[in-house]
Structures are given as structure tokens and as C-alpha cells.
C-alpha positions as CSV (number, residue, x, y, z in Angstrom):
1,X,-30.5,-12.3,19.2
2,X,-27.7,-13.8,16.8
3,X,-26.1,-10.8,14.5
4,X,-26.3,-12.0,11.2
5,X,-24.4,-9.4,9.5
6,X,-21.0,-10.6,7.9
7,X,-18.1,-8.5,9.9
8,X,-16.8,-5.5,8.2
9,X,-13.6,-6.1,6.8
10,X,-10.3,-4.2,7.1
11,X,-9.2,-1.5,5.1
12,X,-6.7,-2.9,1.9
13,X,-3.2,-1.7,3.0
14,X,-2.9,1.5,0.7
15,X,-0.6,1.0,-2.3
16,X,0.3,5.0,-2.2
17,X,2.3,7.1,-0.4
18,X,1.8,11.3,-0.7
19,X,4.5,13.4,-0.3
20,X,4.0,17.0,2.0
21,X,6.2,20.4,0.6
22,X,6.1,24.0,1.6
23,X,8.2,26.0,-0.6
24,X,8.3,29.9,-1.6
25,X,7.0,29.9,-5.4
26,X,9.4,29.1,-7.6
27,X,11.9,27.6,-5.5
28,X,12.8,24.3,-4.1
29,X,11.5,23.2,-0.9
30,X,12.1,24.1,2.0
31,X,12.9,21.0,3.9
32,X,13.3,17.4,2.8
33,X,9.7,15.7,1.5
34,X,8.1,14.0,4.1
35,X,6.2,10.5,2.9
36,X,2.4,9.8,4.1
37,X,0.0,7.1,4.2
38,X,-2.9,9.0,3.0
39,X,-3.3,12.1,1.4
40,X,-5.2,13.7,4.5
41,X,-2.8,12.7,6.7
42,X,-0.4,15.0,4.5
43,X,-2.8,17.9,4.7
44,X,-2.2,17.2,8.3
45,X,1.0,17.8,8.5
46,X,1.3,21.1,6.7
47,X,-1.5,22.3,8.8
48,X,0.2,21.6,12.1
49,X,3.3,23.3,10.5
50,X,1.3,26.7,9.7
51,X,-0.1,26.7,12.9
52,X,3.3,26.5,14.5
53,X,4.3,29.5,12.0
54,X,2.1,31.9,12.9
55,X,2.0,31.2,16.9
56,X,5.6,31.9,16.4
57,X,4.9,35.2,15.3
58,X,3.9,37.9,17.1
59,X,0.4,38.5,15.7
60,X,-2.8,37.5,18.0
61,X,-6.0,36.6,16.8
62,X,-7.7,33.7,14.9
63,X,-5.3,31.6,12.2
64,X,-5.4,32.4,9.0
65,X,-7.8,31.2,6.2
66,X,-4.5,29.5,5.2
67,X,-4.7,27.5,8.1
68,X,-8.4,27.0,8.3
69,X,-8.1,25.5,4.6
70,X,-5.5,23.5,5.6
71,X,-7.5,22.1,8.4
72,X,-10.9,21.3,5.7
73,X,-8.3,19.3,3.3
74,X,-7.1,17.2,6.6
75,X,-10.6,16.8,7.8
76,X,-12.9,16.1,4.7
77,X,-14.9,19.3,5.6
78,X,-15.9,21.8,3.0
79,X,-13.5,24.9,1.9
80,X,-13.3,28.4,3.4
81,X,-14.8,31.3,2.1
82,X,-11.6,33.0,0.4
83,X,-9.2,29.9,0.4
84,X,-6.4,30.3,-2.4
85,X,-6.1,26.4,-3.9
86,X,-6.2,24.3,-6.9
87,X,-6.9,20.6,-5.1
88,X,-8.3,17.6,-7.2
89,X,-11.5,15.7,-6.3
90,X,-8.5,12.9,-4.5
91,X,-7.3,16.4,-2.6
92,X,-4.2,16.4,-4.7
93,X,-2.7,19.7,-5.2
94,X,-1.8,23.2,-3.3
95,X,-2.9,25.9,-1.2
96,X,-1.5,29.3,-1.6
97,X,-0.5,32.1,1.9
98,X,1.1,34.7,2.7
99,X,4.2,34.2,5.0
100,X,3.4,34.0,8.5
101,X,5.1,37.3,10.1
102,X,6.1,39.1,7.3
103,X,5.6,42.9,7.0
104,X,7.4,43.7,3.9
105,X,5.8,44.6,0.8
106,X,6.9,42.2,-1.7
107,X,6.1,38.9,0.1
108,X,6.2,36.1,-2.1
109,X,3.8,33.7,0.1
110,X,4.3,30.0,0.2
111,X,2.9,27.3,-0.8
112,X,1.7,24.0,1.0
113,X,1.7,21.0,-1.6
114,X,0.3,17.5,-1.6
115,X,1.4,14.9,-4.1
116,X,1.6,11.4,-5.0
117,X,5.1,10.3,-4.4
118,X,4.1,6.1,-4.9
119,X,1.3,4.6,-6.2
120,X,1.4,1.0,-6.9
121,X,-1.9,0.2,-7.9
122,X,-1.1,-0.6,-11.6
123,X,1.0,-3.8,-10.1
124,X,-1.8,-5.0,-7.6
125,X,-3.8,-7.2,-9.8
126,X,-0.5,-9.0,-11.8
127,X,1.0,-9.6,-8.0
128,X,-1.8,-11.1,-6.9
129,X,-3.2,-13.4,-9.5
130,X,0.9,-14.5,-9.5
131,X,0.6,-15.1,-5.5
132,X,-2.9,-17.0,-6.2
133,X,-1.6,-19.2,-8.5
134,X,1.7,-20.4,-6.5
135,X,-0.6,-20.5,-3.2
136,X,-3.0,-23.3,-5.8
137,X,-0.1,-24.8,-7.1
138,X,2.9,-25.3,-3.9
139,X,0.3,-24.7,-1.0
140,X,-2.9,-26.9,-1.7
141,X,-4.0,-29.5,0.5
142,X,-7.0,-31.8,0.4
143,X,-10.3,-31.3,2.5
144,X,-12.2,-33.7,0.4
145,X,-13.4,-36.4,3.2
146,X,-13.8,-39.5,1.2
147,X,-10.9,-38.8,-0.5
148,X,-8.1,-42.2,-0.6
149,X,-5.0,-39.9,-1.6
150,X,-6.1,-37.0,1.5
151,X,-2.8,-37.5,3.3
152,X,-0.6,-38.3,0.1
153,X,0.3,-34.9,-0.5
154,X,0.6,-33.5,-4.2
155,X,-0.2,-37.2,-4.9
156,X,-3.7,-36.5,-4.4
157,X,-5.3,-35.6,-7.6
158,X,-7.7,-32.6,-6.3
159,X,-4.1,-31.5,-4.8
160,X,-2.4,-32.1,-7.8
161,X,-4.9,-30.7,-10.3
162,X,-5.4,-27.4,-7.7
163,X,-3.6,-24.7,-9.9
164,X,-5.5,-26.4,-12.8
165,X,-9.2,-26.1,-11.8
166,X,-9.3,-22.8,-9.6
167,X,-8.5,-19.5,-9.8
168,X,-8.6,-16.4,-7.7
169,X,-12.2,-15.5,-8.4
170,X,-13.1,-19.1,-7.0
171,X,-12.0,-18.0,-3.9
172,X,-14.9,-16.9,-1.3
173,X,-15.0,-12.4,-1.3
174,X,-13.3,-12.7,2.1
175,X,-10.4,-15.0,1.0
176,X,-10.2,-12.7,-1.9
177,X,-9.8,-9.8,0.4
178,X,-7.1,-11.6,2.7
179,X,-5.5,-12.6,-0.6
180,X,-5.1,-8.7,-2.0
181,X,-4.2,-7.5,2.1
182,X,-1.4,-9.4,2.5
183,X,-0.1,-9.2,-1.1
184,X,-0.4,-5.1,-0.9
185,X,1.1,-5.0,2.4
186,X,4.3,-7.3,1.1
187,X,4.0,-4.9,-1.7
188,X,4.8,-2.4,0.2
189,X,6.7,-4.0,3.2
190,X,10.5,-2.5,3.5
191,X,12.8,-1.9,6.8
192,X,12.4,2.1,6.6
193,X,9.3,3.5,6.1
194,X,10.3,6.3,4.1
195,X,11.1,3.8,1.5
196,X,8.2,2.3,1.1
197,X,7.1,0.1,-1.8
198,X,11.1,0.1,-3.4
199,X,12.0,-2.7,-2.5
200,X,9.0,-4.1,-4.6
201,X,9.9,-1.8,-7.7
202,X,13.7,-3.0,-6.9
203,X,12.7,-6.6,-7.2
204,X,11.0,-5.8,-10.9
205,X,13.6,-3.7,-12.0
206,X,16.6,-6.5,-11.0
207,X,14.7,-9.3,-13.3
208,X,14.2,-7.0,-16.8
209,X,13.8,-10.2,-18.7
210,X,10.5,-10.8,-17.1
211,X,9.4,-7.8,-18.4
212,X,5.4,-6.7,-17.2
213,X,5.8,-10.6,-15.8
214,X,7.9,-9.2,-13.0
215,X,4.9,-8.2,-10.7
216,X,3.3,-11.9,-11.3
217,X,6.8,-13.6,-10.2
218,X,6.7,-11.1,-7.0
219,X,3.6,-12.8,-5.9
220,X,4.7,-16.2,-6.7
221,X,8.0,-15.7,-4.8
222,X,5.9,-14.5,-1.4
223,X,3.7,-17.1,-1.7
224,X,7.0,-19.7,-2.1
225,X,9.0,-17.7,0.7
226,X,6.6,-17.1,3.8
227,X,5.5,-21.0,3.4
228,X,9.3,-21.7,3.5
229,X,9.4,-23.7,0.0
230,X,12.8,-24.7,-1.5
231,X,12.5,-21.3,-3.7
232,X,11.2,-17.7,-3.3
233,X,12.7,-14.3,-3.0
234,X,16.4,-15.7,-1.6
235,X,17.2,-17.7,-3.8
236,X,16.7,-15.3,-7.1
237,X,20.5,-13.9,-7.2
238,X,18.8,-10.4,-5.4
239,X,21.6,-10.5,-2.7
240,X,21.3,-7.7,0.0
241,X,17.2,-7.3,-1.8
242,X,16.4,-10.6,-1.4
243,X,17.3,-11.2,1.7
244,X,15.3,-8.7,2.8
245,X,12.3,-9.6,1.0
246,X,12.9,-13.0,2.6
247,X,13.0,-11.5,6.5
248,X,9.3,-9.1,5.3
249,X,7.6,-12.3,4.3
250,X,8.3,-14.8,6.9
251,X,6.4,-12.5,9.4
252,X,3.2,-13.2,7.1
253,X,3.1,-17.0,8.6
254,X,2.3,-19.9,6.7
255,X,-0.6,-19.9,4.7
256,X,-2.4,-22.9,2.9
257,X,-5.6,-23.5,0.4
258,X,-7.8,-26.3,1.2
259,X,-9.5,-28.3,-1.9
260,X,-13.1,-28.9,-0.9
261,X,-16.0,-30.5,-2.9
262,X,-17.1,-27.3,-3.2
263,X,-13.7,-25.2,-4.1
264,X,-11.0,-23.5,-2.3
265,X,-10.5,-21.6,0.6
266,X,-7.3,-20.3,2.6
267,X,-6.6,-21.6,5.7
């Protein structure tokens, strides 16, 4: 039998990044931040590092309900009887114990803390309708089949009028969805992942007279650059950033949009 069911697309590249902090209450952390994907894979983290606390004491016996609340945030399961925590419905927050070996009597605890250290999802839309547009405009060619002008290029008028007549909503849901993957993950491309996302935020900031147009241009330049036009991210006075945007967006491949009878789609 044929399966009929349209395949499950991929996850959109996450536009966030959560930073992980254990601390003593009212005082700075402990150790340098550490930056995460998703906001249970922080949760994660700070339960591996209580578990490694208290097996490094000299206690025996089951973890704490520290750890065991911990473990729910990480795991999407439902909180302990007796967990100390104030954690949003997005599992944003902290989760208050005791300190792991301690036998004074004026322990202050610590305290294990999730946050939002990036989010980038007020840009997505801007960078992608900017990236549709170029892709319409520098990237079009014709799949009309009784076409005359098919192989002349931007000559062609269903090339040439492209940017003109379509937008992104004429796009098919799965060319939409390619569209917004690979403009988030270009968002968010950078050569150390603990800096995630700044050279996107660097590129806005070094172009102030854009203004809230900066996150359009962003998508226009990857759309120029990774089809190798004659403009795009090196050639925008960005130096040491623009190079480096240039290196992220050449790994994407060329891309193009075909002009049917019936619309658009990517290549």
C-alpha cells in the first residue's frame, strides 16, 4: 500500500538559547553561564551537576527532592511532592536546596536557575520576508514550458516580474518551512557556539541607519551571498563580521525559485 501521508517536517532551528546558573542566594554565580539549546536541556545540566554534588558527599541514600525536581523540569514529567520552585509554564525560572554536604546551621542553600539568555524570534518574520523577496527578485528562473524568453534569463518577463507578483505566502507550506529553516539557522549561525545569534544582532547593530529595516537587509544579504551574487554580506563595509557571515552562508548551497503557471517553488 502507498503511504499517503505528507512526511513530518523538521523541527525550525530554535531562535533561543537558555542560560544554566547555580549560585548561593544573593550572590553571583558560581561558575561562568553555560548557553543551551532548549530550556530542558538546561534543566539537564544542573541536574547532572547536583547529582555529582551530593555523590561527592558522604551521605547514602536516595537524591534529594532537589534533584528529583531537577530531573521533572529536564524530562517534562510532573513536580515532586515538596519541590521548592517558582518555574513558568516555558519552565523558566529556579529551584531552591539545601547545599549538598553541609552540616552547619545556617546554610544558605543554592539555587539552580534557568533563563533566557537569546531569543530572536521578534526578527524571524522581518529576516525572512527580506530573504523571500531577494530569493524572487536575484534568484527566479522560468519553468513556464511554452515560454519564448525560458532561457533569456531576467529577460524573461515571468522572471523579470517574479518579486512583483509573489510573495512568501505564495510559496507551497513546505517551501515556507525550508524558507524560515534555513533563514533561523543563518540567524543564528556563528563560529563559536557560545555566541550564538551575535553575529546576527552584530550585523543590525553595524547598519543603525536601517533602523527595524536591518533584519529585512539580513535576509536579503543571505539570499545574495550563499547564491554567490555580485553583493551580499562581504561587500557591506562589515570587515572581520562580514566575512564571516559570508563563510556561514556559502555552506547553505545555492538555492533558486522556479516561476510556474501555477506560482513559485524553491528548487
Amino acid at each position: 500500500m502507498t503511504n499517503t501521508q505528507t512526511p513530518e517536517r523538521s523541527e525550525l532551528p530554535s531562535l533561543k538559547r537558555y542560560a544554566a546558573t547555580i549560585n548561593i542566594p544573593g550572590y553571583l554565580p558560581m561558575a561562568d553561564e553555560l548557553a543551551f539549546e532548549s530550556a530542558t536541556d538546561a534543566w539537564s545540566y544542573l541536574a547532572s551537576e547536583r547529582e555529582r554534588a551530593e555523590d561527592d558527599t558522604d551521605e547514602t541514600g536516595e537524591y534529594s527532592v532537589t534533584v528529583v525536581t531537577l530531573l521533572a523540569l529536564a524530562n517534562g514529567r510532573a513536580l515532586p511532592e515538596g519541590a521548592s520552585c517558582m518555574v513558568d509554564d516555558d519552565h523558566i525560572g529556579s529551584v531552591y536546596g539545601d547545599t549538598p554536604g553541609y552540616d552547619g546551621s545556617h546554610d544558605l542553600g543554592l539555587t539552580y536557575s534557568v533563563t533566557v539568555a537569546l531569543d530572536l524570534s521578534a526578527y524571524a518574520d522581518d529576516v525572512v520576508k527580506g530573504y523571500a523577496v531577494a530569493m524572487l527578485w536575484a534568484n527566479a528562473v522560468c519553468d513556464v514550458e511554452d515560454c519564448e524568453d525560458r532561457e533569456a534569463g531576467s529577460d524573461c518577463e515571468h522572471v523579470n516580474h517574479a518579486h512583483g507578483t509573489y510573495s512568501m505566502d505564495d510559496f507551497s507550506p513546505e517551501d515556507q518551512h525550508r524558507l524560515r529553516a534555513d533563514c533561523y539557522a543563518m540567524m543564528m549561525s556563528t563560529d563559536d557556539e557560545e555566541q550564538d545569534g551575535q553575529d546576527f544582532l552584530a550585523y543590525c547593530d553595524a547598519r543603525p541607519i536601517l533602523g527595524r529595516r536591518a533584519a529585512s537587509h539580513f535576509g536579503h544579504d543571505f539570499a545574495l551571498t550563499r547564491n554567490h551574487h555580485g553583493a551580499g554580506y562581504w561587500d557591506r563595509g562589515l570587515g572581520a563580521l562580514g566575512d564571516r557571515l559570508t563563510a556561514n552562508a556559502h555552506p547553505f548551497g545555492e538555492s533558486s525559485v522556479y516561476v510556474t503557471e501555477d506560482g513559485v517553488s524553491l528548487s
